[in-house]
Biotite code that builds the C-alpha atoms (Angstrom):
import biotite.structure as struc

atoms = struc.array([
    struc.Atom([15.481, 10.300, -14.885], chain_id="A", res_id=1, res_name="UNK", atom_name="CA", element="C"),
    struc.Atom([11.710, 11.152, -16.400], chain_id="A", res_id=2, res_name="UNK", atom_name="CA", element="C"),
    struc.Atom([9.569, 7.334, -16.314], chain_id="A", res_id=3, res_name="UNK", atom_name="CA", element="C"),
    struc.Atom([6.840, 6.984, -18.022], chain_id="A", res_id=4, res_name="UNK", atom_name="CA", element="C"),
    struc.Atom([4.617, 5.827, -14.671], chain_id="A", res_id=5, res_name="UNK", atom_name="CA", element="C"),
    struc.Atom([2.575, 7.969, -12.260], chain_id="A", res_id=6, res_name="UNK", atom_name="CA", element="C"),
    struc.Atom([4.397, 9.168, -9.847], chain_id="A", res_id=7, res_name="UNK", atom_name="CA", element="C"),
    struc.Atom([4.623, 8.126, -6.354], chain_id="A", res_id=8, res_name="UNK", atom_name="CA", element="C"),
    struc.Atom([3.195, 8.151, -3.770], chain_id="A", res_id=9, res_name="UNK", atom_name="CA", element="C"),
    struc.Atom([0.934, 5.408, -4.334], chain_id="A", res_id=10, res_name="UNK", atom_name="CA", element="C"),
    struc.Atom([-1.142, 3.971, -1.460], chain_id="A", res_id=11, res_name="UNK", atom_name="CA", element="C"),
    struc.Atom([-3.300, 0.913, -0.684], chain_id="A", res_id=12, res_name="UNK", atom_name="CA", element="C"),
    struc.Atom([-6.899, 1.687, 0.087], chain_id="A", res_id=13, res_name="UNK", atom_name="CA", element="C"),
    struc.Atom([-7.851, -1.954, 2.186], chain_id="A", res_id=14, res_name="UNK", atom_name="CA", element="C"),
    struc.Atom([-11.396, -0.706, 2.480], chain_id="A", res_id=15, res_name="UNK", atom_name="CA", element="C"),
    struc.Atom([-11.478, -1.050, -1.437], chain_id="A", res_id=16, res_name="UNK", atom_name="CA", element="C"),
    struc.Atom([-9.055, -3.432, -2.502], chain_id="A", res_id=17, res_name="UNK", atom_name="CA", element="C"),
    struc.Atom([-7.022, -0.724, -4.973], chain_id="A", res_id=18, res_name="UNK", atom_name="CA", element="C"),
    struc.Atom([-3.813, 0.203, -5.046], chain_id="A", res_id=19, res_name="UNK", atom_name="CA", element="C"),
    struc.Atom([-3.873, 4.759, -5.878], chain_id="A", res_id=20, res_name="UNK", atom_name="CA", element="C"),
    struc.Atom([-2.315, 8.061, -6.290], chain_id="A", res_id=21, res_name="UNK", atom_name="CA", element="C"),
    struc.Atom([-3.470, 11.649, -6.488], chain_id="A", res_id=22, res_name="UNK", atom_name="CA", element="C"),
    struc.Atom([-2.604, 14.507, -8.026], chain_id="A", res_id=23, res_name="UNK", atom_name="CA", element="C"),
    struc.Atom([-1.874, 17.933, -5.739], chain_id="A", res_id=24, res_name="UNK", atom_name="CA", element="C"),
    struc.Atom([-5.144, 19.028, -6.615], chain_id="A", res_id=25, res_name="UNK", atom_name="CA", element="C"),
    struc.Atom([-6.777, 15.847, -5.440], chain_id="A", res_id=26, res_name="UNK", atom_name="CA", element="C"),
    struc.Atom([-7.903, 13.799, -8.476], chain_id="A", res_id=27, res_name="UNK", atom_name="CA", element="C"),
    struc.Atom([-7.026, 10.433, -8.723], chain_id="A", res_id=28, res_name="UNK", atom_name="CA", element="C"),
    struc.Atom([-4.266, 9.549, -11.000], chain_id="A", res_id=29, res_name="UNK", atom_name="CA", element="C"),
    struc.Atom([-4.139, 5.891, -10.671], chain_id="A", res_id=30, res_name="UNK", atom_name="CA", element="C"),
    struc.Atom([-6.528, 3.084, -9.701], chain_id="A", res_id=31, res_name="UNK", atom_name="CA", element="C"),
    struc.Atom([-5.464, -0.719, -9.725], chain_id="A", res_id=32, res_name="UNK", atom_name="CA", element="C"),
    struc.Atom([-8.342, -3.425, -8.234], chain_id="A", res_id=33, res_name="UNK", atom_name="CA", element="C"),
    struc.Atom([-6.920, -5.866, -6.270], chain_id="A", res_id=34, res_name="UNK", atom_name="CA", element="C"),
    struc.Atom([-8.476, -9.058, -7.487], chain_id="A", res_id=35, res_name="UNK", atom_name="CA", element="C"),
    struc.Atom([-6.314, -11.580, -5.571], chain_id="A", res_id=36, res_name="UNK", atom_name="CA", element="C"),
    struc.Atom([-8.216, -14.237, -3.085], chain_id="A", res_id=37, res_name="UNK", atom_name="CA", element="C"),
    struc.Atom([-4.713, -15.516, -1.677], chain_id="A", res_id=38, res_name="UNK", atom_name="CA", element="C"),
    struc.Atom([-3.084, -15.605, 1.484], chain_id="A", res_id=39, res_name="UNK", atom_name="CA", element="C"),
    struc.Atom([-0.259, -13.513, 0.039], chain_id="A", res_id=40, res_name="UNK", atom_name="CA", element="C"),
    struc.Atom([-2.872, -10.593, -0.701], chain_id="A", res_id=41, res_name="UNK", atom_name="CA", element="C"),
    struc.Atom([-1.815, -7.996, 1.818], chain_id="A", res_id=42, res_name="UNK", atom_name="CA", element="C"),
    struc.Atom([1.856, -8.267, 0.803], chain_id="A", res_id=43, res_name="UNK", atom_name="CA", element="C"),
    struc.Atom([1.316, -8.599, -3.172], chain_id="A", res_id=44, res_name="UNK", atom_name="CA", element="C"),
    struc.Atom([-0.668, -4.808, -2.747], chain_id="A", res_id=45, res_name="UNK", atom_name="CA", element="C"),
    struc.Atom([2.187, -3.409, -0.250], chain_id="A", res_id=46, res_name="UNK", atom_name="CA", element="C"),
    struc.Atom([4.730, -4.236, -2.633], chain_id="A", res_id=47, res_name="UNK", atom_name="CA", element="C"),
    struc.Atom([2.909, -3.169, -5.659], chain_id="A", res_id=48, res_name="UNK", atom_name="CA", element="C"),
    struc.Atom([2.063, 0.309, -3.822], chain_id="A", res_id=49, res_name="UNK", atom_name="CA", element="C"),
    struc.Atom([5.800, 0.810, -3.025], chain_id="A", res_id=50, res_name="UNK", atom_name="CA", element="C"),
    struc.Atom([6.488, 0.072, -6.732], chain_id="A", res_id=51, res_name="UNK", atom_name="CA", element="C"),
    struc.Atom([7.829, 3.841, -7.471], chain_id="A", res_id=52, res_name="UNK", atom_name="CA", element="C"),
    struc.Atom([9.991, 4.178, -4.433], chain_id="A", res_id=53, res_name="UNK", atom_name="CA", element="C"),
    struc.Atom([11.845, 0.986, -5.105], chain_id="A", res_id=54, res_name="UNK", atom_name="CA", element="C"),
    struc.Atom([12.355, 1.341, -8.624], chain_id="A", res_id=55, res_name="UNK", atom_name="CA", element="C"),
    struc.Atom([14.014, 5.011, -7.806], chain_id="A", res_id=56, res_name="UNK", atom_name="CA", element="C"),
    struc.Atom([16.113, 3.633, -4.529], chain_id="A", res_id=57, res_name="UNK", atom_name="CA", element="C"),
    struc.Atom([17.649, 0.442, -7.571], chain_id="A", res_id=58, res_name="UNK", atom_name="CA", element="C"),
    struc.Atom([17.956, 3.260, -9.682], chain_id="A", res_id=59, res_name="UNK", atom_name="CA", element="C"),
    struc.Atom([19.846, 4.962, -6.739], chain_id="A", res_id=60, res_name="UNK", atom_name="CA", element="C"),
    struc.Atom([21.490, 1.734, -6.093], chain_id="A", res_id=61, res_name="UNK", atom_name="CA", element="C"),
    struc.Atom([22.790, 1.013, -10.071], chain_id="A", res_id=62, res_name="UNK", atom_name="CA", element="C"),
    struc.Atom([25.279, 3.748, -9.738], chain_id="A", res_id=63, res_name="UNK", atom_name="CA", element="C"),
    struc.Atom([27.015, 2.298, -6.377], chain_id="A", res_id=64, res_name="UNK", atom_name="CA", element="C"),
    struc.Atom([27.008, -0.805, -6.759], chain_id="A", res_id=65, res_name="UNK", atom_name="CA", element="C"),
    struc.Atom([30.035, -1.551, -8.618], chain_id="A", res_id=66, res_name="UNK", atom_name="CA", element="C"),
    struc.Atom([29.479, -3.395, -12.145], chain_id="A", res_id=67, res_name="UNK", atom_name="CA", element="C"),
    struc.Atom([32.283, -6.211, -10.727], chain_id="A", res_id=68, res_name="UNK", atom_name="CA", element="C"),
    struc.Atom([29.928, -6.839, -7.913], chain_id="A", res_id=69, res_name="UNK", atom_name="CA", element="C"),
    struc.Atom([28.477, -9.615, -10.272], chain_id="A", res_id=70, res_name="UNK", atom_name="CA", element="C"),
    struc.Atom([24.727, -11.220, -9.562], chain_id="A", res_id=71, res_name="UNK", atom_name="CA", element="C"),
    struc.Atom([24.149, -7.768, -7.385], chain_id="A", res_id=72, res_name="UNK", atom_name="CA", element="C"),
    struc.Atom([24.629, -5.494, -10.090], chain_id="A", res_id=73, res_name="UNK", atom_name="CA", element="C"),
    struc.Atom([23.297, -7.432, -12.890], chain_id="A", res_id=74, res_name="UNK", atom_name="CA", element="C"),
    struc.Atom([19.954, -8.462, -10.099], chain_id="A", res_id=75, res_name="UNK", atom_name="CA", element="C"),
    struc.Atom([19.684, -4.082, -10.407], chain_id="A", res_id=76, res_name="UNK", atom_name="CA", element="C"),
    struc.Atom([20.020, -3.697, -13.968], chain_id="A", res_id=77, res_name="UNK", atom_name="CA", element="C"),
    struc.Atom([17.460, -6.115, -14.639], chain_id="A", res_id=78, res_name="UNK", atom_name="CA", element="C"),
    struc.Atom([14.988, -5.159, -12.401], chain_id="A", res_id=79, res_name="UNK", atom_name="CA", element="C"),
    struc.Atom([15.060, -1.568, -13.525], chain_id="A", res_id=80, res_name="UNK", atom_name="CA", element="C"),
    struc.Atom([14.914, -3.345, -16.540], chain_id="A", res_id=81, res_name="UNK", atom_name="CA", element="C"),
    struc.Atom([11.708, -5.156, -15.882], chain_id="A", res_id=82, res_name="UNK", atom_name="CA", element="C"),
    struc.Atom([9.831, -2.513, -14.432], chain_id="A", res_id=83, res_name="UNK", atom_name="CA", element="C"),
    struc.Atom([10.453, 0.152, -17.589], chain_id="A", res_id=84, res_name="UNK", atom_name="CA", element="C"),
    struc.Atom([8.811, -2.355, -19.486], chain_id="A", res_id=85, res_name="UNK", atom_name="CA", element="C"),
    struc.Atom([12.534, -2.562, -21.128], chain_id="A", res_id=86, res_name="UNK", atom_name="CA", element="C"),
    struc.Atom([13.853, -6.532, -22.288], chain_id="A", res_id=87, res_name="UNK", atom_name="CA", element="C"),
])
């Protein structure tokens, strides 16, 4: 499935408060400042750096995880959902 996003991997540069990816040839393909003065800082930029890889592993997910399953499946769908910008 082709997103719209940049593609992982992205990392988490602590020396400069950004979350960023590069492209094979080394330029930088996204850069997101940090801005957060809370306790929850270091896990809020973890989980936005593995943004890609989770989206792809629900995507994984959505197909076996039967639609029956209930809140599971419909907690998938809507998070895929979410993060293609989709309502």
């Amino acid at each position: 499935m082709t997103h719209k996003h940049t593609p992982a991997p992205w990392y988490y540069d602590d020396i400069i408060d950004q979350v960023e990816s590069f492209e094979e040839d080394g330029n930088r393909s996204l850069q997101v400042k940090i801005d957060c003065h809370s306790d929850n800082k270091l896990a809020n930029t973890h989980l936005i750096a593995a943004a890609p890889e989770l989206l792809k592993a629900l995507e994984i997910a959505q197909r076996y995880v039967p639609k029956i399953s209930g809140s599971g499946y419909i907690i998938i769908k809507e998070a895929i959902k979410k993060a293609r910008g989709q309502k």
